[in-house]
N, C-alpha and C positions, 0 to 999 in steps of 0.2 A: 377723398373722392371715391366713396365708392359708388357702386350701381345698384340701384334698390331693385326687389324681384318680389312678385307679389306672392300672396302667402301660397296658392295653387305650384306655380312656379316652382317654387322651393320646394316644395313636396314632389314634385317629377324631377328634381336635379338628378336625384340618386338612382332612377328609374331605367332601369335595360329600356332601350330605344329601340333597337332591332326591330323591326316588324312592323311599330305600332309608330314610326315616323309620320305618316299625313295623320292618321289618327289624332295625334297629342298636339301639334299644329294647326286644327280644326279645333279643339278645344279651347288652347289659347289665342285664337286669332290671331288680326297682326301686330298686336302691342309684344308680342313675343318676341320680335323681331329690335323692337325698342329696349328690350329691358334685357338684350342680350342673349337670349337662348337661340339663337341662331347660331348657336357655336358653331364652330367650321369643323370642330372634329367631336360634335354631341348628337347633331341629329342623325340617327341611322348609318351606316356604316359602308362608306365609302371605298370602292377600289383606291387604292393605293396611288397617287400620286407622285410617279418617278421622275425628276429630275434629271439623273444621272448616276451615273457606278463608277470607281474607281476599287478596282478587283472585289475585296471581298464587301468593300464599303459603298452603300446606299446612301444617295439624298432625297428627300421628300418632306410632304407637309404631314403632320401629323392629325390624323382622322379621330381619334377617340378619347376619351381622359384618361384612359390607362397610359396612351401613349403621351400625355400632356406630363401626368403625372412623374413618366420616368424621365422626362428633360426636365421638371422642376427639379428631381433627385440628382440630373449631374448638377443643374445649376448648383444647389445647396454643398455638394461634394468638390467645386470649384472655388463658388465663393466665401463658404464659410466654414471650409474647414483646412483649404489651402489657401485661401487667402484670410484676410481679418476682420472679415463681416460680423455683426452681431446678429446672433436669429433671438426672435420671438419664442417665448416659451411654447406658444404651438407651433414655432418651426422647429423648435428641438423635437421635440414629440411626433412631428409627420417625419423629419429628415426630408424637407422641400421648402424650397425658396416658392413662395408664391405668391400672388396678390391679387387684386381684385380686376386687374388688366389681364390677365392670364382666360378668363373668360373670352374675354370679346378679342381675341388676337389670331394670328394665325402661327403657327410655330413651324420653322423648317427645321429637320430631324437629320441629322448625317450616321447611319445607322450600318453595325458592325454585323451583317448575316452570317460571318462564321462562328457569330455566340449564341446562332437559332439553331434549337434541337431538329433533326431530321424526323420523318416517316409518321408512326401515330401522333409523336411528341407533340409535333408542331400545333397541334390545336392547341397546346398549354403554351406555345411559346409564345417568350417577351424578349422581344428585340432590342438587343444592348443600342441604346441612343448615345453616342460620344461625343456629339455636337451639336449645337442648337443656336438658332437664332428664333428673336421673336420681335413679329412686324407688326404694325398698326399705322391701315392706311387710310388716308383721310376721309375717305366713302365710306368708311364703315363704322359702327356705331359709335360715340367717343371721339374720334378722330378729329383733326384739326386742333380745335380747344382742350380737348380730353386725354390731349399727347400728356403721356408722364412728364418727357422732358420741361412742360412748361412750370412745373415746379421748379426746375431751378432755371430754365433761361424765360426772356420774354420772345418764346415763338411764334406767340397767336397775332402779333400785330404784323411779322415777314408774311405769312402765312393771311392774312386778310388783304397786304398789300398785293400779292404775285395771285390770291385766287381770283377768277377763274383759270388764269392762262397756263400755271403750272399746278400738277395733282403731287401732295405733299406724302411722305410717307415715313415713319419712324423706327429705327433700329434698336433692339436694345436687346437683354441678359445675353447676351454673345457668350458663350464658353466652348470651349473644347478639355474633353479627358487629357492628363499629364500625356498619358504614353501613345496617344493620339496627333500631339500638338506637332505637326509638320508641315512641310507644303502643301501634300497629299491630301492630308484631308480639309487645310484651310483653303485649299483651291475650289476643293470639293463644294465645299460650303456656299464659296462666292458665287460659284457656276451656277448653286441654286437658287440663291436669292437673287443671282444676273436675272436667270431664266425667270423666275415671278414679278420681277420689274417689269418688265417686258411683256409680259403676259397681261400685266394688269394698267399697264401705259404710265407708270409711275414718272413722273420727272426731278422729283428732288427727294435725296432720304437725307435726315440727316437723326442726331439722337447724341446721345454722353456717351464717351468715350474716357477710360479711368486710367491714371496713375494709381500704383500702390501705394496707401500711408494717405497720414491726413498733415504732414508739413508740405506745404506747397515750396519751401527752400529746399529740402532733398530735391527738388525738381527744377531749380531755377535755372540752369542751363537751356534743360528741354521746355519749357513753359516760355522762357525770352526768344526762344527760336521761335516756335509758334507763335509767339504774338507779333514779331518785327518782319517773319517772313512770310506767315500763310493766314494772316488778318484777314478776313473777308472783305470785300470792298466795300465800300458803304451801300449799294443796292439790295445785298444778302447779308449786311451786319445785322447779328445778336446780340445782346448784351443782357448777363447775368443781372440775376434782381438786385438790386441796392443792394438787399439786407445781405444776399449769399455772395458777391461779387466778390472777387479775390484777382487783386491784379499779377497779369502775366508778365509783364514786362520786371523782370525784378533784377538786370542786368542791364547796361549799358552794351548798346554794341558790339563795341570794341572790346569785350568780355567774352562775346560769345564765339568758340568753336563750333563750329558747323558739323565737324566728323563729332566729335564729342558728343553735341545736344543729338543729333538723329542717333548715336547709339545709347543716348538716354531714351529713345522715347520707346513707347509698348510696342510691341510688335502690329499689331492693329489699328493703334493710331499711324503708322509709319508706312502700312498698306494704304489705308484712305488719300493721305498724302500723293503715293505712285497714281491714286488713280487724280487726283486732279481737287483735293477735297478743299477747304481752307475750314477758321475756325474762329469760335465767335469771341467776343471781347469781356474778358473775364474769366476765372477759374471758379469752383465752388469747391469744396471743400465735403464730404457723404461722412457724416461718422459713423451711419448706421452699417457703411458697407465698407468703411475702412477704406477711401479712393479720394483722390484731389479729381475731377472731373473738369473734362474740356467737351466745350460742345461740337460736333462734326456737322457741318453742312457741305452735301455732295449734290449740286445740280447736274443732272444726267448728261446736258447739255456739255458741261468742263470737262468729262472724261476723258483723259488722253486719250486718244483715238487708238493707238497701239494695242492696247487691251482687246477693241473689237475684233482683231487678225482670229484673236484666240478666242477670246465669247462670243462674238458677233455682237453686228450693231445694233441698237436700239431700236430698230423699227424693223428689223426681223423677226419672225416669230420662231424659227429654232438656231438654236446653233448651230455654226460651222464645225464644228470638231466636235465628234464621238466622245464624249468623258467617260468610255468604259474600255479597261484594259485583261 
């Protein structure tokens, strides 16, 4: 599935935008818009969009491809070289995880300013990006149908049932740096993509969520937990494609420990859970990324309400609490 870009197009990808933003948007009219160069961080160059701070650490959405570029480089520095991803011969050669979604997305950036040079430097600096998330929500081009996750779940048909009443939106390449990975800055992260749900009237994210390793029995404690306890009810059940389906249930009840399976599961999967998540029916199995995959559906609505003390509720437009110390 990629996005075709006609030949003009392709010839302004590579193009400093700076200046000549309406310009090159008059040129291409509004098919431009269709074939994805609406990028959120390509046309022209955008104040910076803050989220939040937690001391030296920034969140925000990222405005440019240089700054796309270096969230594809932790991704690539997380997935496939601490974890057991396969990269493509041009993803050895760039050193970035990337794809054809990476265009039309928006990326939140959790960004380390005490790795920006000071005083003249700063015109040359690049801002160490340490964590990233990347969104695609159903208003925007691709969206709905064009979710990655429907390669391996059948989302398009929850997603035609619930529109118009709820706006869908999708989570994915989630990482954090090793010496990054704590509450601090995982909090940081949620705070931003809280605040961009909100912003954007989002009602349900949901997206794959991975076990390491491609044996789904290393897993089968925490996979029989998930499936006998946070099965989605049949109103928001998913269910994996035939061909990829991989059943969760690989225990018997009476098998499963509870303390046990939650301290199998990923630490990210085990957040979604606190906030209210359930998950859909079936595992898939990624050998390209080296993951047993469970799908997360979070309607905004199920959110433990406790959460809002500290992010605020959903139909606020900022938060209650200051995230900078």
């Amino acid at each position: 599935m990629k996005t075709k870009i006609g030949g003009r197009a392709k010839r302004l990808r590579g193009t400093p935008l700076r200046g000549r933003a309406s310009r090159i948007l008059k040129t291409l009219g509004p098919k431009a818009r269709a074939h994805g160069l609406h990028l959120p961080f390509g046309i022209g160059r955008k104040p910076a969009k803050v989220y939040g701070a937690i001391g030296s650490l920034e969140v925000r959405l990222a405005r440019t491809r240089s700054e796309v570029r270096r969230a594809q480089r932790l991704r690539y520095e997380v997935f496939y070289n601490e974890m057991s991803a396969k990269p493509s011969l041009a993803a050895q050669l760039r050193r970035r995880d990337q794809d054809s979604y990476d265009a039309i997305c928006d990326h939140l950036l959790v960004i380390d300013k005490s790795a920006e040079p000071s005083g003249m430097d700063r015109r040359r600096a690049r801002a160490r990006v340490v964590g990233t998330y990347r969104v695609l929500r159903q208003d925007m081009p691709r969206g709905a149908r064009g979710f990655y996750t429907q390669s391996e779940y059948n989302i398009a048909e929850l997603i035609d049932q619930r529109s118009p009443e709820y706006s869908f939106m999708e989570l994915g390449r989630s990482c954090v740096l090793k010496p990054y990975r704590n509450k601090r800055t995982v909090e940081l992260l949620w705070h931003g993509l809280w605040t961009y749900i909100r912003e954007h009237g989002v009602d349900v994210m949901l997206g794959c969520a991975s076990f390491e390793g491609t044996d789904p029995d290393a897993h089968a404690m925490a996979l029989s937990f998930l499936h006998q306890e946070r099965l989605a009810p049949p109103e928001w059940r998913v269910r994996a494609h035939d061909r990829l389906h991989v059943p969760m249930d690989r225990l018997p009840k009476d098998q499963i420990d509870p303390k046990a399976a939650l301290k199998g599961l990923p630490p990210l999967i085990k957040g979604y859970l606190r906030l209210g998540a359930f998950v859909g029916d079936g595992a898939v199995v990624d050998h390209q990324f080296g993951t047993t995959d469970v799908l997360i559906i979070l309607p905004v609505e199920k959110i433990d309400p406790r959460y809002f003390e500290h992010f605020g509720a959903p139909d606020e437009r900022q938060s209650r609490v200051a995230v900078t110390v």
